[in-house]
N, C-alpha and C positions, 0 to 999 in steps of 0.2 A: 371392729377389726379382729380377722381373727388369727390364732399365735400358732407357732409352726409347733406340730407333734415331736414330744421328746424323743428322742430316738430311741426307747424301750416302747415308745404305743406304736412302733412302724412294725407291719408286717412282714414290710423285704427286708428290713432289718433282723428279724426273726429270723427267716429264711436264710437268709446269708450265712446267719453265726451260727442255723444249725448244721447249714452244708459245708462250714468248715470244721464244725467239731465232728461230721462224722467222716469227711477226707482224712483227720486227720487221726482217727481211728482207724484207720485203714494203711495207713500210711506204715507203720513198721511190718504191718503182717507185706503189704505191697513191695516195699524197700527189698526184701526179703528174696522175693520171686523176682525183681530187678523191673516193676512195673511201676508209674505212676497210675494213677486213678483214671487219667482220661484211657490212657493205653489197659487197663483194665476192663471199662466199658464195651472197647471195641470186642477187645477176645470174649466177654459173654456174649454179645450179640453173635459171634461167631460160633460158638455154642451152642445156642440156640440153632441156630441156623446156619450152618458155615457155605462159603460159595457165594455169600452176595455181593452186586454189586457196590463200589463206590457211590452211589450217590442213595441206593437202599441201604448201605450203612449210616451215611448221612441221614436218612432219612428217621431210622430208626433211633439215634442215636442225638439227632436234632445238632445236626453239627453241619457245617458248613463245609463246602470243598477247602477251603484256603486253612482250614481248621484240622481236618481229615487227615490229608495229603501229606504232612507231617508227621501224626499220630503212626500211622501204616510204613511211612517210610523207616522211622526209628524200629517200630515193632517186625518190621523184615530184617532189617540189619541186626537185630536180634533175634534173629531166627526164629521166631511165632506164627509169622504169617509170610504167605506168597500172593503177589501181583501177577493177575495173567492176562494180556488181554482175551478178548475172546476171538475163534474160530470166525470169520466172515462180516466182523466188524471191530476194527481193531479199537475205535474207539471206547467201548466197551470194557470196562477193567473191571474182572472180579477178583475178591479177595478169599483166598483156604489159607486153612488153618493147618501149620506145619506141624508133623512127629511132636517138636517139641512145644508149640501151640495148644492141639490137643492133650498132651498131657499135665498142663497147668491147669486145668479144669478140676480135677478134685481139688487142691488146694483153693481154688479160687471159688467152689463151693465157699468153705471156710471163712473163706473171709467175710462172706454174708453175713455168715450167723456170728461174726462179732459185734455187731450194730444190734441186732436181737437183744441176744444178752445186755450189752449197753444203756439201751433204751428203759431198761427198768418195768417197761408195760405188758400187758398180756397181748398174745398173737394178734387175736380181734382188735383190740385198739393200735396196732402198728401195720397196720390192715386197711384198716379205717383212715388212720392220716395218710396213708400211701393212698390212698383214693382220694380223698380231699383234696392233697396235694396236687396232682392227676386234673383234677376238675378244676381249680385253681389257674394249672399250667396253660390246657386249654382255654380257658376264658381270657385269659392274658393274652395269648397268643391272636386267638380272635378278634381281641381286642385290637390290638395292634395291626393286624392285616386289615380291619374295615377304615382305618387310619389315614 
């Protein structure tokens, strides 16, 4: 017979309590800028790339419409971001990044490199689990779609 794993040998046990201790490192600098963490996410992928669509936000961001739709709507009524549909198919909603959108970007550098410092490791090894992790998400992912 074999006996259920304590909950320190689970690896999504792991993962959990690491992705709240680093939300929650994030979390005064975020408070700050009047963002939660998921609304964070979205504004870097804006960043990165601003003008995408809803469901390429989703996409990038692995988040669902019913998930999204929320995030964007708080983060416009705070003035960060604008919904538009597009020009010749209204169905089509892209999201830009408002005056005051764009300029939370340096702070929002910032708040990256507080996990850096945090983490106590060299570059390469926070590097390294960011990949692992990555390889991990997909194979879960996979996993579950072949389902």
């Amino acid at each position: 017979m074999e006996t259920t794993p304590r909950i320190g040998e689970l690896a999504c046990f792991a993962l959990y309590t690491a992705s709240r201790a680093v939300i929650g490192l994030y979390r005064p600098v975020l408070d700050r800028l009047g963002l939660t963490y998921p609304q964070f996410l979205v504004l870097m992928a804006l960043w990165e790339q601003d003008g995408r669509t809803v469901s390429a936000l989703g996409d990038a961001l692995q988040l669902d419409s019913g998930t999204l739709s929320p995030l964007l709507k708080r983060l416009e009524a705070a003035g960060f971001v604008e919904r538009r549909r597009e020009f010749g198919d209204e169905r089509r909603v892209t999201v830009h990044l408002t005056e005051a959108g764009a300029a939370l970007e340096r702070e929002g550098c910032a708040v990256t490199e507080v996990v850096g410092t945090a983490a106590g490791m060299p570059l390469e090894e926070l590097l390294a689990l960011r990949d692992k992790l990555n390889e991990f998400t997909e194979s879960v992912i996979r996993h579950r779609a072949a389902r």
